[in-house]
C-alpha positions as CSV (number, residue, x, y, z in Angstrom):
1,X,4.7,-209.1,20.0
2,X,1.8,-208.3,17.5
3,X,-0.2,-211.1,16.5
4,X,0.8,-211.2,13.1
5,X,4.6,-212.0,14.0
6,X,2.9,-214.7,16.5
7,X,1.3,-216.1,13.6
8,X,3.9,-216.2,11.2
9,X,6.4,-217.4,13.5
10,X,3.9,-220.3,14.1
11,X,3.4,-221.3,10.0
12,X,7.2,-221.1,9.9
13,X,7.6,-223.9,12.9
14,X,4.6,-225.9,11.4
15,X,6.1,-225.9,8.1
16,X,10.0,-226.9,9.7
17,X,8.3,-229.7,11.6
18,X,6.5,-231.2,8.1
19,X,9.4,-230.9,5.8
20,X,12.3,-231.8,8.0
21,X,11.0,-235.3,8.4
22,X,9.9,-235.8,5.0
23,X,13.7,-234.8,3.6
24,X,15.0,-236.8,5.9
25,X,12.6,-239.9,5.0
26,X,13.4,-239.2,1.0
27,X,16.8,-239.1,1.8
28,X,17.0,-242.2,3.4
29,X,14.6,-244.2,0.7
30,X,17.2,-242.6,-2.2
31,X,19.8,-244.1,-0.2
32,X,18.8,-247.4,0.5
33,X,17.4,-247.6,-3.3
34,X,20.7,-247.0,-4.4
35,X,22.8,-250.1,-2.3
36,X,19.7,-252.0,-3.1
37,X,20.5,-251.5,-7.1
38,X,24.1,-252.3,-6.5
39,X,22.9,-256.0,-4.7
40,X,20.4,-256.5,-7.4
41,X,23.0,-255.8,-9.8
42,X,25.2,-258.4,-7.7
43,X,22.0,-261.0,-7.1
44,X,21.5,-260.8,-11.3
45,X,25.1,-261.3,-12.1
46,X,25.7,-264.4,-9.7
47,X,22.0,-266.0,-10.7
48,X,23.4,-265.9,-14.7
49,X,27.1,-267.6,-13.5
50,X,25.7,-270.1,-12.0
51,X,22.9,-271.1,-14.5
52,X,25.4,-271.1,-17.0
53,X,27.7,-273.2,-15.3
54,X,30.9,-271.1,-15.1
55,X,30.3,-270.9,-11.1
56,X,29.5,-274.2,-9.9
57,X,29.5,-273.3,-5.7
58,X,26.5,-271.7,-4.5
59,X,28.5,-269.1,-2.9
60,X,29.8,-267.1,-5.1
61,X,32.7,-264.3,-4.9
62,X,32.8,-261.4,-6.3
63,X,36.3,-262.2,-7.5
64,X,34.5,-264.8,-9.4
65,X,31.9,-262.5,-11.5
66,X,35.2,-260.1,-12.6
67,X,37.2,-262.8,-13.6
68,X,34.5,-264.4,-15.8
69,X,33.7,-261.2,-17.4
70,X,30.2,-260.8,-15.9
71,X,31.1,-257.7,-14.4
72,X,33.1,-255.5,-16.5
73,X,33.4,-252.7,-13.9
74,X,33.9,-252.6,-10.5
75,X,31.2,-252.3,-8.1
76,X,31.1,-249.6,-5.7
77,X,29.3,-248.7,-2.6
78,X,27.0,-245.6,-4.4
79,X,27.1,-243.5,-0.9
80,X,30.9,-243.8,-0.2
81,X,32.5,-244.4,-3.5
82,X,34.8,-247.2,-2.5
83,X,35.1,-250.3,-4.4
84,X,33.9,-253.7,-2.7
85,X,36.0,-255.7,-1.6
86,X,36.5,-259.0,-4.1
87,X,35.8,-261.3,-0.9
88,X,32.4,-260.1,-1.0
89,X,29.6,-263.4,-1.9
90,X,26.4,-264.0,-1.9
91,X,24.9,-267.4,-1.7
92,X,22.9,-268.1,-4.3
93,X,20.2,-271.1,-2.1
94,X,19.5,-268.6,-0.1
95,X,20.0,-265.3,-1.4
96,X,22.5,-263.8,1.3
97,X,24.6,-261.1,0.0
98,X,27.4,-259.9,1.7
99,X,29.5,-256.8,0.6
100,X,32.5,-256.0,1.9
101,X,33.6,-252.2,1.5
């Protein structure tokens, strides 16, 4: 082998080992910012039931937020694309969410 295949072969390893990782570490971030969205979506939704009185438990169901119109569309797990279950709650004291796929 020349030299110049040596070194090119060596920039094209470098370069693998620096962007594999960092696609993978994007990838993941997108991915966890997306389910986070969903929960914040979920947090939001439950905070404004129960400050308005329509849910008076402090855990609330997601069966709850659909049949009091605060969610008009069914929420979905953003990676898999299946609906959560409506047994999925959260408690609003102490901010536990819990969704069910």
């Amino acid at each position: 082998m020349n030299n110049k295949r040596v070194i090119m072969v060596t920039l094209i390893i470098i370069l693998g080992m620096i962007l594999f990782p960092t696609i993978y570490k994007i990838y993941k971030e997108n991915n966890n910012n997306k389910i986070k969205v969903v929960e914040e979506e979920f947090l939001y939704q439950a905070t404004n039931c129960y400050n308005k009185g329509d849910c008076l438990n402090n855990i609330i169901y997601l069966k709850d937020l659909y049949d009091y119109k605060y969610l008009k569309e069914k929420l979905s797990n953003p990676l898999t694309k299946k609906y959560y279950d409506e047994k999925s709650f959260i408690n609003i004291e102490t901010k536990e969410i819990k969704l069910i796929s």
